[in-house]
CHARMM-style PDB file with segment names, atoms N, HN, CA, C and O in Angstrom:
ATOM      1  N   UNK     1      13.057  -2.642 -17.997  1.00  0.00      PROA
ATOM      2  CA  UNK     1      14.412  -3.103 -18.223  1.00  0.00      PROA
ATOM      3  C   UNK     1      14.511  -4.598 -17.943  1.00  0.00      PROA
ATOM      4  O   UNK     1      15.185  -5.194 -18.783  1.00  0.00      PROA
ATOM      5  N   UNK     2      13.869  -5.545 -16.711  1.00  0.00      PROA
ATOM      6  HN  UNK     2      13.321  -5.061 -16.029  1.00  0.00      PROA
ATOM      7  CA  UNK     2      14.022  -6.413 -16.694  1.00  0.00      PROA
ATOM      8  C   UNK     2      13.291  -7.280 -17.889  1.00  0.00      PROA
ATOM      9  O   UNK     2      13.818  -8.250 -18.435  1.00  0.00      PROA
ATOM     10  N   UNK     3      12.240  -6.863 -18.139  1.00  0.00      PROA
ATOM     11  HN  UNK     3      11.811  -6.076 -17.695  1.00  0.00      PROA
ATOM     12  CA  UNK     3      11.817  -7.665 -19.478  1.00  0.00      PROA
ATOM     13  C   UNK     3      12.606  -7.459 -20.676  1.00  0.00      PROA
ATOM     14  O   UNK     3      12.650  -8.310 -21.565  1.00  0.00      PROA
ATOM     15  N   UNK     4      13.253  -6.316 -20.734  1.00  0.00      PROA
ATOM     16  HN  UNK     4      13.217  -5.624 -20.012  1.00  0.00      PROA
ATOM     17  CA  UNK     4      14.041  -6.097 -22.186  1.00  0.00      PROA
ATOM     18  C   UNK     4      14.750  -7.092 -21.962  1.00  0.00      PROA
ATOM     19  O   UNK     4      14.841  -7.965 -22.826  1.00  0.00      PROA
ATOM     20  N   UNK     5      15.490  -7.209 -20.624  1.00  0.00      PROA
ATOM     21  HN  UNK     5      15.416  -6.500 -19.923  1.00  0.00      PROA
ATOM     22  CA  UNK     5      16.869  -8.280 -20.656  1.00  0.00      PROA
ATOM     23  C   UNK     5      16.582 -10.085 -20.225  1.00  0.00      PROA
ATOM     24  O   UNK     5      17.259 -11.111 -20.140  1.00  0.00      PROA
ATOM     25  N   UNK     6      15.198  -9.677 -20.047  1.00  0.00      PROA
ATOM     26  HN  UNK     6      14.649  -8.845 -20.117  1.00  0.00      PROA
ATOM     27  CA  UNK     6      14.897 -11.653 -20.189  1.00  0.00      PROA
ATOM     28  C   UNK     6      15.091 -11.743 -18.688  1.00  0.00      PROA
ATOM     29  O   UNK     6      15.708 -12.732 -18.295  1.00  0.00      PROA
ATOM     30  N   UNK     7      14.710 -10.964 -17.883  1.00  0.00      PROA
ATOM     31  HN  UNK     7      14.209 -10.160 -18.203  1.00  0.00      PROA
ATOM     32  CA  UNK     7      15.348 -11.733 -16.333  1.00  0.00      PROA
ATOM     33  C   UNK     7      14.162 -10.853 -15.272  1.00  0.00      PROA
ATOM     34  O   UNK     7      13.534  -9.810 -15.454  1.00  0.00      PROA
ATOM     35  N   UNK     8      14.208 -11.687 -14.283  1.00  0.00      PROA
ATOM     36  HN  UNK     8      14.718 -12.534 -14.134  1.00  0.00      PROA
ATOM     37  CA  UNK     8      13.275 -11.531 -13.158  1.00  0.00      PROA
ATOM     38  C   UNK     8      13.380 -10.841 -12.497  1.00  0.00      PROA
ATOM     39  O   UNK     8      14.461 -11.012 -11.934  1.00  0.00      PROA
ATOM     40  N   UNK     9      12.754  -9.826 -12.037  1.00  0.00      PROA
ATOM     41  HN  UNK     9      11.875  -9.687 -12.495  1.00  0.00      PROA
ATOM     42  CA  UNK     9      13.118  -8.918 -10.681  1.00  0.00      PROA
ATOM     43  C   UNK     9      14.175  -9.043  -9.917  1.00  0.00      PROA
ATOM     44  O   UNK     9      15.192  -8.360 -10.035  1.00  0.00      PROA
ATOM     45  N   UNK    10      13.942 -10.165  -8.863  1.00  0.00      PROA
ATOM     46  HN  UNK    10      13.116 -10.720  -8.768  1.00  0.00      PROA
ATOM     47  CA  UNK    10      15.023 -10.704  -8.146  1.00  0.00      PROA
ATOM     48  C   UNK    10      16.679 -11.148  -8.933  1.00  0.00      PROA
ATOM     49  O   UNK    10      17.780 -11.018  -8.399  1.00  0.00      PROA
ATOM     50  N   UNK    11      16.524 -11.432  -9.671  1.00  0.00      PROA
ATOM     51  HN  UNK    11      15.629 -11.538 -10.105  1.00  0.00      PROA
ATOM     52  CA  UNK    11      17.592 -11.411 -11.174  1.00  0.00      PROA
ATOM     53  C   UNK    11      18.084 -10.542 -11.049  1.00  0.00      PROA
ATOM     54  O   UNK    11      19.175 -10.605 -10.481  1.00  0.00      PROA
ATOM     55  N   UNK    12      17.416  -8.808 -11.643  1.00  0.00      PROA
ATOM     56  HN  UNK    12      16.530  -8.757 -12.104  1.00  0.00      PROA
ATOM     57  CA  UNK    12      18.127  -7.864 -12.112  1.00  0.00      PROA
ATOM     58  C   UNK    12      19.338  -7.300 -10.510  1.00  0.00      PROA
ATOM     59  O   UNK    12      20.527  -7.021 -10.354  1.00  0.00      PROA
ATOM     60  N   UNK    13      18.002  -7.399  -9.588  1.00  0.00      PROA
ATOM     61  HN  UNK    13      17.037  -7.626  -9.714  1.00  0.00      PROA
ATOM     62  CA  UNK    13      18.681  -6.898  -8.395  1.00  0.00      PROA
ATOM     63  C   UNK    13      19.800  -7.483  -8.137  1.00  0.00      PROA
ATOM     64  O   UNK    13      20.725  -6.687  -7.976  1.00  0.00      PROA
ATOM     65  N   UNK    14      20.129  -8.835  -8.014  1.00  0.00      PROA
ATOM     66  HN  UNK    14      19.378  -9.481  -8.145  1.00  0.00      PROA
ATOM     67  CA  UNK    14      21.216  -9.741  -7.942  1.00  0.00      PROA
ATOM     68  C   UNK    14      22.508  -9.659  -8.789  1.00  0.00      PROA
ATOM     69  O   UNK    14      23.620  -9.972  -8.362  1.00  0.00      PROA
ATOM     70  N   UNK    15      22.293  -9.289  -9.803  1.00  0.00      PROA
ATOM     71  HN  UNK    15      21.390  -9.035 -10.149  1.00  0.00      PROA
ATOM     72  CA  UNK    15      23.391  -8.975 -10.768  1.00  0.00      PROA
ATOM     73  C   UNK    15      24.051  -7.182 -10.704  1.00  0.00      PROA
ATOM     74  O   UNK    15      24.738  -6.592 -11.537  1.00  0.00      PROA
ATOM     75  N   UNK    16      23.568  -6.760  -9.528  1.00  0.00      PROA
ATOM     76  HN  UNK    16      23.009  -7.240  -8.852  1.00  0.00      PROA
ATOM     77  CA  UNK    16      23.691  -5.444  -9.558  1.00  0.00      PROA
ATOM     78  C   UNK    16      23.661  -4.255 -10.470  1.00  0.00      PROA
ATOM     79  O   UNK    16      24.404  -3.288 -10.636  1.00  0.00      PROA
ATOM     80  N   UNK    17      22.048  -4.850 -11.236  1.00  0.00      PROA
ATOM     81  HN  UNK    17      21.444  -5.635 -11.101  1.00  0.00      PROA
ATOM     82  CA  UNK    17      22.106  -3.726 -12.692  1.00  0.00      PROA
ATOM     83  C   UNK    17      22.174  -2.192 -12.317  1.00  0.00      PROA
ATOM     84  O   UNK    17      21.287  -1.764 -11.579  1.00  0.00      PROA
ATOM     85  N   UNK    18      23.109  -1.372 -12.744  1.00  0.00      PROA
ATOM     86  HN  UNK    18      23.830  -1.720 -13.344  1.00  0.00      PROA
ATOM     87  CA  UNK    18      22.355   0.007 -12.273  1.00  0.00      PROA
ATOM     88  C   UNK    18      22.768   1.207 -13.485  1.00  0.00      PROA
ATOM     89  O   UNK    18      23.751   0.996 -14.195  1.00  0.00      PROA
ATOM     90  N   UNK    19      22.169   2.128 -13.615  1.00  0.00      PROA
ATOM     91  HN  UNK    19      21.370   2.300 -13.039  1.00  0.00      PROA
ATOM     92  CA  UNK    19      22.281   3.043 -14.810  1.00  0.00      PROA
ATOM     93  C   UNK    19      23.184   4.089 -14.310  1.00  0.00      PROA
ATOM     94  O   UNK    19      23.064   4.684 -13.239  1.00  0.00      PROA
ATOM     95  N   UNK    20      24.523   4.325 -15.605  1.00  0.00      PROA
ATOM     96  HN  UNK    20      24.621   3.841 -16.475  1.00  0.00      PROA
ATOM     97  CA  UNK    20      25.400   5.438 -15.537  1.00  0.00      PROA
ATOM     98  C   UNK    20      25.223   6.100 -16.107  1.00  0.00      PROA
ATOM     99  O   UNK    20      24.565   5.807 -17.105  1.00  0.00      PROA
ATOM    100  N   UNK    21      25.700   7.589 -15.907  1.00  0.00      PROA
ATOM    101  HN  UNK    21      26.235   7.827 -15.096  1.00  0.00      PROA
ATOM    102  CA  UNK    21      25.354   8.849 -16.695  1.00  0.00      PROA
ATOM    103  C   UNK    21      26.597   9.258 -17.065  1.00  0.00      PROA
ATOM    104  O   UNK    21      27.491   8.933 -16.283  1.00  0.00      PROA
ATOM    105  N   UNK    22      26.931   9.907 -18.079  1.00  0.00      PROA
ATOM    106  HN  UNK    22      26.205  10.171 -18.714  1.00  0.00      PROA
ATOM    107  CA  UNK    22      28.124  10.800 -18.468  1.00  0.00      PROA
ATOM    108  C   UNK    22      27.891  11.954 -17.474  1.00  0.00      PROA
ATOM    109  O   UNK    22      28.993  12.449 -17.239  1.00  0.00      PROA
ATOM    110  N   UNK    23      27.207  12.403 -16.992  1.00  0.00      PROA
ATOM    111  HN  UNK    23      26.312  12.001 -17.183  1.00  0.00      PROA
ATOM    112  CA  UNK    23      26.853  13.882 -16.302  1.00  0.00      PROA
ATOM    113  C   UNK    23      27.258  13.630 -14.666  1.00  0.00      PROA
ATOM    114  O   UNK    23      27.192  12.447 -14.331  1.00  0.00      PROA
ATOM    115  N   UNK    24      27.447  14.072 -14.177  1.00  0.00      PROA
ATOM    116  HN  UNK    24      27.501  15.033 -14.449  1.00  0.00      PROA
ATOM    117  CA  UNK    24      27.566  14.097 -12.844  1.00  0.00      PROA
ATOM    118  C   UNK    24      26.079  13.686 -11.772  1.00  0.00      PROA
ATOM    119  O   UNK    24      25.992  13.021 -10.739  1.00  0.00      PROA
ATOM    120  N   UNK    25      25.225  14.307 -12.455  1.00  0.00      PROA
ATOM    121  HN  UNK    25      25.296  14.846 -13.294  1.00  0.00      PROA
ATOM    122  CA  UNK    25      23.600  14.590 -11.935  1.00  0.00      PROA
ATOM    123  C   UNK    25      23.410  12.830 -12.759  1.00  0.00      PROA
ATOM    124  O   UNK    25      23.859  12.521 -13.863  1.00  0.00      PROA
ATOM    125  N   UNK    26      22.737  12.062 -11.947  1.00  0.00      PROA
ATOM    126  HN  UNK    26      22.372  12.313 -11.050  1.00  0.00      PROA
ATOM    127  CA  UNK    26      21.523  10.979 -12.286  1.00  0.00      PROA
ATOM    128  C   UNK    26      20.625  11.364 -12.764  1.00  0.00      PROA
ATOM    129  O   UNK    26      20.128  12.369 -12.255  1.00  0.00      PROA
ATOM    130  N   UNK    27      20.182  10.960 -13.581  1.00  0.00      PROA
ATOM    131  HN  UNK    27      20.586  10.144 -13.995  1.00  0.00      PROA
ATOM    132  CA  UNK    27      18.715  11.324 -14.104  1.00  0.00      PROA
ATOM    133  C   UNK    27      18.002  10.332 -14.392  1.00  0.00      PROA
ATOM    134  O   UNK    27      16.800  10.470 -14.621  1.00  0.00      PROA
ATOM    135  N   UNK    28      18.625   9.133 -14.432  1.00  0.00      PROA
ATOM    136  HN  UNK    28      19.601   9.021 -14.246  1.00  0.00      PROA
ATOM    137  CA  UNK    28      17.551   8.060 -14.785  1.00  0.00      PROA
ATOM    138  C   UNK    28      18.032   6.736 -13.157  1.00  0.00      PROA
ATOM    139  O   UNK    28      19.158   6.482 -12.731  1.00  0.00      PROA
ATOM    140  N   UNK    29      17.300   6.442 -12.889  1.00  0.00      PROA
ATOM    141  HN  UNK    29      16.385   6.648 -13.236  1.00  0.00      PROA
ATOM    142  CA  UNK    29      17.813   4.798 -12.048  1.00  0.00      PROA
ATOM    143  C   UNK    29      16.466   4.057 -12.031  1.00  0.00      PROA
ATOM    144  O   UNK    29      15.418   4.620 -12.351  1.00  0.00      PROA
ATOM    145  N   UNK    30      16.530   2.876 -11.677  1.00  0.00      PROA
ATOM    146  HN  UNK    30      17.380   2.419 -11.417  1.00  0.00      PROA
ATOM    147  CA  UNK    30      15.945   1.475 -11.658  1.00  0.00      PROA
ATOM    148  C   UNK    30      14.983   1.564 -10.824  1.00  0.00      PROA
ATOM    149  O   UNK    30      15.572   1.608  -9.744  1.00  0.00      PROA
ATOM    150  N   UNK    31      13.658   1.630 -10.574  1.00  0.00      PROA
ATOM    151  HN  UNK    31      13.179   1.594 -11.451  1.00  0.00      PROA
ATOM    152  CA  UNK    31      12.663   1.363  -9.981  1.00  0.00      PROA
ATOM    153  C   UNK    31      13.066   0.025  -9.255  1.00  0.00      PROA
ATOM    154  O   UNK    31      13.509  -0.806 -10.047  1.00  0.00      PROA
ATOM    155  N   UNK    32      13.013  -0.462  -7.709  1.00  0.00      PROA
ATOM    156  HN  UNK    32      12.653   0.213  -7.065  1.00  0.00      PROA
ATOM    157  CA  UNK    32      13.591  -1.263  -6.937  1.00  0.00      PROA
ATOM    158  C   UNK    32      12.409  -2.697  -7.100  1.00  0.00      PROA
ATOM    159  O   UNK    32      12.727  -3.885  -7.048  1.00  0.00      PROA
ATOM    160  N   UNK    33      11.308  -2.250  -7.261  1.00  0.00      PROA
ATOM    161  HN  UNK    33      11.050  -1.285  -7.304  1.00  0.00      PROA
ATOM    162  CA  UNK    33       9.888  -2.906  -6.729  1.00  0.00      PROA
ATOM    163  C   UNK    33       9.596  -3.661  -8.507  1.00  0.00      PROA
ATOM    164  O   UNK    33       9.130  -4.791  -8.658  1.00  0.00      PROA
ATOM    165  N   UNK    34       9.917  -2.912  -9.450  1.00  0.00      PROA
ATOM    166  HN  UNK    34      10.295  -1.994  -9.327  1.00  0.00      PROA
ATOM    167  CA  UNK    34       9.151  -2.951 -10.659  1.00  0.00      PROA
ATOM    168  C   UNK    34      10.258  -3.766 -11.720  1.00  0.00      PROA
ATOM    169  O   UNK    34      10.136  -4.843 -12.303  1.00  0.00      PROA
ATOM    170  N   UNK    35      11.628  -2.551 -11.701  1.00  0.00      PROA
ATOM    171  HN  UNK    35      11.727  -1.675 -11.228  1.00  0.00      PROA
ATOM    172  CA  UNK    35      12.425  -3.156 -12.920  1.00  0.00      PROA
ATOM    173  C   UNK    35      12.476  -2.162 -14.170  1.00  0.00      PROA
ATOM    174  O   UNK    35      13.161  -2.333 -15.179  1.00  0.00      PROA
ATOM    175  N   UNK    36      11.502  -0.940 -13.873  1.00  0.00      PROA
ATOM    176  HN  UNK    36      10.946  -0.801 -13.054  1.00  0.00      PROA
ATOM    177  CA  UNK    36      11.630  -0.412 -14.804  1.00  0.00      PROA
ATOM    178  C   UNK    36      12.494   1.055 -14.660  1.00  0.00      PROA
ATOM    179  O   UNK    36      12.944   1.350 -13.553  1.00  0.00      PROA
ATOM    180  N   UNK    37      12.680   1.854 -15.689  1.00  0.00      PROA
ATOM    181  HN  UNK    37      12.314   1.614 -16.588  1.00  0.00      PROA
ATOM    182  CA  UNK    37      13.720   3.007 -16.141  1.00  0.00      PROA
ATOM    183  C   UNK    37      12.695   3.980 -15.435  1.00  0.00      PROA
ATOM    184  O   UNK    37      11.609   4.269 -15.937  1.00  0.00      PROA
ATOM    185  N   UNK    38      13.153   4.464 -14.204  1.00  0.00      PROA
ATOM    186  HN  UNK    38      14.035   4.229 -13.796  1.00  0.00      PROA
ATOM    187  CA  UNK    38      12.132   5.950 -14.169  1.00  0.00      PROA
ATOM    188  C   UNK    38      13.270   7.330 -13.881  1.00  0.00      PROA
ATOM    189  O   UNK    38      14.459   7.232 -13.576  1.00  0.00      PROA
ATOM    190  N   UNK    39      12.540   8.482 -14.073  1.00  0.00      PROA
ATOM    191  HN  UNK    39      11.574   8.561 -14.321  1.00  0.00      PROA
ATOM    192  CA  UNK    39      13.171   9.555 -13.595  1.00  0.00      PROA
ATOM    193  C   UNK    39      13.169   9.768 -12.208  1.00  0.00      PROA
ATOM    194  O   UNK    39      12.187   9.677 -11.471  1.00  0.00      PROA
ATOM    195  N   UNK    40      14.607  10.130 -11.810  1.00  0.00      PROA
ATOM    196  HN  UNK    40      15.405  10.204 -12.409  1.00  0.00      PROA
ATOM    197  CA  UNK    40      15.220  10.209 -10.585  1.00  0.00      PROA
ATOM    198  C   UNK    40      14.092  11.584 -10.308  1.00  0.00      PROA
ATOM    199  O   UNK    40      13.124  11.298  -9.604  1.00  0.00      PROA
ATOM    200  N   UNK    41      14.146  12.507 -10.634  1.00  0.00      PROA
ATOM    201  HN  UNK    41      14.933  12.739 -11.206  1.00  0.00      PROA
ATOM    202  CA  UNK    41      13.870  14.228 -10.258  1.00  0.00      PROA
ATOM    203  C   UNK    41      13.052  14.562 -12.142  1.00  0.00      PROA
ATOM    204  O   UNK    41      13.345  13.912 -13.146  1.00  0.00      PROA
ATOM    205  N   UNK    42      12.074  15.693 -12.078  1.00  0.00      PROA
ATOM    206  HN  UNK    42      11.836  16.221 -11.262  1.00  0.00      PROA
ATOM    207  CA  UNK    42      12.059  16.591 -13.410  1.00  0.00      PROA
ATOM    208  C   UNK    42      13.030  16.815 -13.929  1.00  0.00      PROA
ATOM    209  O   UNK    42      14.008  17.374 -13.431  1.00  0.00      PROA
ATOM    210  N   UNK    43      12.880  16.308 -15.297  1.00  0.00      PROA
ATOM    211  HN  UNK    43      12.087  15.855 -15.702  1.00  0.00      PROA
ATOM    212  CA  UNK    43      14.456  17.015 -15.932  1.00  0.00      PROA
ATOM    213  C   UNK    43      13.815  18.140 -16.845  1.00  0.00      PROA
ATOM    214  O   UNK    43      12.798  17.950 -17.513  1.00  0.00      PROA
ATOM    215  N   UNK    44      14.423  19.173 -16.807  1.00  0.00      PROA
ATOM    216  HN  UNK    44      15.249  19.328 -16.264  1.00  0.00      PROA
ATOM    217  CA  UNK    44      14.733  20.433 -17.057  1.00  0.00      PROA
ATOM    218  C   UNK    44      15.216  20.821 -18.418  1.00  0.00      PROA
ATOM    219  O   UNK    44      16.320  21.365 -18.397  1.00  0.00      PROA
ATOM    220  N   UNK    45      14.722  20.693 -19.483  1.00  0.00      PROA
ATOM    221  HN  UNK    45      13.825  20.251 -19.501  1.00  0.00      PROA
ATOM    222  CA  UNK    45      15.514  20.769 -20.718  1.00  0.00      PROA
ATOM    223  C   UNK    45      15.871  21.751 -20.959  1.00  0.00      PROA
ATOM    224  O   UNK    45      16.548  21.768 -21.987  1.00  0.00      PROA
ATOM    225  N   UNK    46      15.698  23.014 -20.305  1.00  0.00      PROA
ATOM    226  HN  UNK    46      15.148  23.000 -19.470  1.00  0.00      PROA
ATOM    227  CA  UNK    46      15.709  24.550 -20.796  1.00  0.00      PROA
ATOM    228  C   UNK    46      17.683  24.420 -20.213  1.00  0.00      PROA
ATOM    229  O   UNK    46      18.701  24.875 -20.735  1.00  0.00      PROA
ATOM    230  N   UNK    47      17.546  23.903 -19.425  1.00  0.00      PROA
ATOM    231  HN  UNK    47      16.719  23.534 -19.001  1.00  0.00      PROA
ATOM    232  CA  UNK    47      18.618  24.126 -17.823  1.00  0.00      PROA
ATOM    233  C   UNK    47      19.594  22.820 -18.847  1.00  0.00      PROA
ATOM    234  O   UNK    47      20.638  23.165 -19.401  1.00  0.00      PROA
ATOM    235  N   UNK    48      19.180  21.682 -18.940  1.00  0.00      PROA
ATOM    236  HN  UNK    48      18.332  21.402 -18.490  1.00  0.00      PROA
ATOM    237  CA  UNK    48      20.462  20.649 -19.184  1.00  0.00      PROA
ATOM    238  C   UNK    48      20.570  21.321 -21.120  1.00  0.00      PROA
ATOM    239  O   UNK    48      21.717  21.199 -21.549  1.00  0.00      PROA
ATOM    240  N   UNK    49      19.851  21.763 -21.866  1.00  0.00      PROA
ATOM    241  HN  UNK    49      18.918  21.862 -21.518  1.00  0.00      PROA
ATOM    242  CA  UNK    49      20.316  21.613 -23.318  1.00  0.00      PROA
ATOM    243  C   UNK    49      20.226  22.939 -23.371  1.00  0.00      PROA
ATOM    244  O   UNK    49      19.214  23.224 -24.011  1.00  0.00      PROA
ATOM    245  N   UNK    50      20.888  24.048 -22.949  1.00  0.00      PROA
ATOM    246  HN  UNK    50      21.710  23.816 -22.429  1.00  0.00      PROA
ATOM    247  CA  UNK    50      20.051  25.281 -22.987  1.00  0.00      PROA
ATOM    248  C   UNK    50      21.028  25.473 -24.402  1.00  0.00      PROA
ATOM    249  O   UNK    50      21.979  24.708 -24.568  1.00  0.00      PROA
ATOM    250  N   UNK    51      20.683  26.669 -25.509  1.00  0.00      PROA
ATOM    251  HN  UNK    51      19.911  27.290 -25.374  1.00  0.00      PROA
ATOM    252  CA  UNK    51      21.201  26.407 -27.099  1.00  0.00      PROA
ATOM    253  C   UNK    51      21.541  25.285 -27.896  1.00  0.00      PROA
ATOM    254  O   UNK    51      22.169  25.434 -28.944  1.00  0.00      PROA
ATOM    255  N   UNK    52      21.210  24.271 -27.522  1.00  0.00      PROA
ATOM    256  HN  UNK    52      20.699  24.150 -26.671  1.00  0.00      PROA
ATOM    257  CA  UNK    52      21.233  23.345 -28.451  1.00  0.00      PROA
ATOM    258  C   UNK    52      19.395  22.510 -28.976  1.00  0.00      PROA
ATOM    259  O   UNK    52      18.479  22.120 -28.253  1.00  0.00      PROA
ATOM    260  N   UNK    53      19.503  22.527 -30.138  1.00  0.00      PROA
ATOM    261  HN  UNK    53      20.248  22.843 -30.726  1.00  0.00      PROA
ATOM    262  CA  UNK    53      18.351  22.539 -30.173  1.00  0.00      PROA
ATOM    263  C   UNK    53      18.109  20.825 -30.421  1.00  0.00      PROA
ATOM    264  O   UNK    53      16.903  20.666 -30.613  1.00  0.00      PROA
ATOM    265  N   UNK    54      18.669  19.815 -30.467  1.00  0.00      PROA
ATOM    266  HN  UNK    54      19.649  19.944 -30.312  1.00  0.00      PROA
ATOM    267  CA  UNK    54      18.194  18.615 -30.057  1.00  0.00      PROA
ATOM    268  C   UNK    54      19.042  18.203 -28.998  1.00  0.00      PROA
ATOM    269  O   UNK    54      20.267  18.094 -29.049  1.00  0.00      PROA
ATOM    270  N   UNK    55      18.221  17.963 -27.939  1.00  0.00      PROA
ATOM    271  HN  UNK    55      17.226  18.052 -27.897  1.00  0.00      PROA
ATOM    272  CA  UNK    55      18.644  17.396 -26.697  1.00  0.00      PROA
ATOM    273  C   UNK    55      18.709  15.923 -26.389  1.00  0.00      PROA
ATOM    274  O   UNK    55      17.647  15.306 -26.473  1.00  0.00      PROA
ATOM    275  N   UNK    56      19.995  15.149 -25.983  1.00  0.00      PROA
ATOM    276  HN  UNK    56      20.857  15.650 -25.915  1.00  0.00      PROA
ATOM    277  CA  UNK    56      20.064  14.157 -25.792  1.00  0.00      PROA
ATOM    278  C   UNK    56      20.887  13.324 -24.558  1.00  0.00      PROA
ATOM    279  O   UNK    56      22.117  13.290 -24.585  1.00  0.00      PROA
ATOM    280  N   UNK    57      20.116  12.649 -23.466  1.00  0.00      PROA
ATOM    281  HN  UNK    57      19.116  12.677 -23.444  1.00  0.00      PROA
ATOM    282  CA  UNK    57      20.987  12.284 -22.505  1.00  0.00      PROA
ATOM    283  C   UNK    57      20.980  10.988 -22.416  1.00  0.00      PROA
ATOM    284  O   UNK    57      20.050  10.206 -22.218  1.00  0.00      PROA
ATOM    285  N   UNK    58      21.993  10.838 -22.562  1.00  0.00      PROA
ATOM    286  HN  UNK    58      22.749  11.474 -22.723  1.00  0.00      PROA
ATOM    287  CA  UNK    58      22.691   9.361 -22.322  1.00  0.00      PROA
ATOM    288  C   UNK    58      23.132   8.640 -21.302  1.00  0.00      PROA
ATOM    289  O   UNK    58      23.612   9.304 -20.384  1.00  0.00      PROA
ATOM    290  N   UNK    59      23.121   7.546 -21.180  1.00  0.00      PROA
ATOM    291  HN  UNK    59      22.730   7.006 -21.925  1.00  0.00      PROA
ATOM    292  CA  UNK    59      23.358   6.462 -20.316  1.00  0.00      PROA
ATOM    293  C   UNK    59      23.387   5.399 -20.598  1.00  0.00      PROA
ATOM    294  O   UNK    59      22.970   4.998 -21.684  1.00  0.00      PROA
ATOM    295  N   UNK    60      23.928   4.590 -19.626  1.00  0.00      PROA
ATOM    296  HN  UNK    60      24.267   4.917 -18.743  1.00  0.00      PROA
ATOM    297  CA  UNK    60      24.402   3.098 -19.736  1.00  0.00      PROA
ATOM    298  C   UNK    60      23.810   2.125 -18.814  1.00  0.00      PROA
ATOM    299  O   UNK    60      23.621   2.495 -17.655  1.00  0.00      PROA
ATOM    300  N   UNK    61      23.556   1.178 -19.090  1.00  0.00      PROA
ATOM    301  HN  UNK    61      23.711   0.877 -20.031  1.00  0.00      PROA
ATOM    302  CA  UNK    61      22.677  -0.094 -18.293  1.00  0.00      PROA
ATOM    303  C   UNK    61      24.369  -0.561 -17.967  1.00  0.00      PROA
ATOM    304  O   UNK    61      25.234  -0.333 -18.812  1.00  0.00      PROA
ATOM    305  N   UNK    62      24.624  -1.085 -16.937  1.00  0.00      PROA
ATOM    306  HN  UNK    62      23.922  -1.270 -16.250  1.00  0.00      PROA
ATOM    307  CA  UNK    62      25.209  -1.990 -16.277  1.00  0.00      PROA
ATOM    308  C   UNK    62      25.175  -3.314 -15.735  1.00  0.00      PROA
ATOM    309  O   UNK    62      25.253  -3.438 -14.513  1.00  0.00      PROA
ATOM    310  N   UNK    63      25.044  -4.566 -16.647  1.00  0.00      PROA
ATOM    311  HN  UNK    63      24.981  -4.466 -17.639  1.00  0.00      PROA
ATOM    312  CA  UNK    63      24.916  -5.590 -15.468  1.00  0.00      PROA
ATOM    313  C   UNK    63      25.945  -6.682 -15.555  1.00  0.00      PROA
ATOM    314  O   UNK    63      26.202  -7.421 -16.506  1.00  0.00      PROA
ATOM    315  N   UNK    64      26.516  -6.618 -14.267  1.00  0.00      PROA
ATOM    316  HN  UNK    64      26.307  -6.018 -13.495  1.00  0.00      PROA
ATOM    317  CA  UNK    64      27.299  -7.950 -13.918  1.00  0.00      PROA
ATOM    318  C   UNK    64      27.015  -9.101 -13.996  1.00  0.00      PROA
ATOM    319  O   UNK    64      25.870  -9.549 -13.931  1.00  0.00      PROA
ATOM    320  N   UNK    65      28.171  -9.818 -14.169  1.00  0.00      PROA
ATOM    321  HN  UNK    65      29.100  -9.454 -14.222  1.00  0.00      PROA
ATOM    322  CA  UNK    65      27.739 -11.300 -14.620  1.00  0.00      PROA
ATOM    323  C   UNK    65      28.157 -11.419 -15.893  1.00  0.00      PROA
ATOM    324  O   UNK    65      28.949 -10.741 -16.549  1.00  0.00      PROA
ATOM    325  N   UNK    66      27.292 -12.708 -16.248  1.00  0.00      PROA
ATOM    326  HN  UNK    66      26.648 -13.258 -15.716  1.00  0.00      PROA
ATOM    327  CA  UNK    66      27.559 -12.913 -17.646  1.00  0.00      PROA
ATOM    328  C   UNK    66      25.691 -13.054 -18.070  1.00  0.00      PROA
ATOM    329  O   UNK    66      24.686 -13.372 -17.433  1.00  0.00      PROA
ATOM    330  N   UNK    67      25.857 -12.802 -18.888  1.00  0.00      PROA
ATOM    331  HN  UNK    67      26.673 -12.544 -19.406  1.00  0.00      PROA
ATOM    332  CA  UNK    67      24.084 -13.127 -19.702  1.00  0.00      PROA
ATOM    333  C   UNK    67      23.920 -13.676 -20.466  1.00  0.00      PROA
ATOM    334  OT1 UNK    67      22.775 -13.813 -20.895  1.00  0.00      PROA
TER     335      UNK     67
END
């Protein structure tokens, strides 16, 4: 994520980037050390998409400031 957005480690942290979910449950947040998108926990596709047969979870990057 920090390379997608052109900015430095210390950057992303500073601008308080952090990922929202429509869902209640997190499933994705910011690696602290790196910058990159990892999974919080296994996600479960049987359990989050159960009858639907393309599964899709969404989220939002957040960063303050201006860019």
């Amino acid at each position: 994520v920090a390379k997608d957005l052109g900015l430095q480690l210390p950057e992303l942290l500073d601008r308080g980037v952090r990922v929202v979910m429509e869902s209640t449950r997190q499933q994705f947040a910011l690696h602290e050390k790196t910058g990159h998108l990892v999974t919080v926990e296994r996600i479960d596709r049987e359990q989050l998409c159960e009858g639907v047969e393309q599964c899709v979870l969404r989220c939002e990057l957040i960063v303050e400031g201006e860019m």
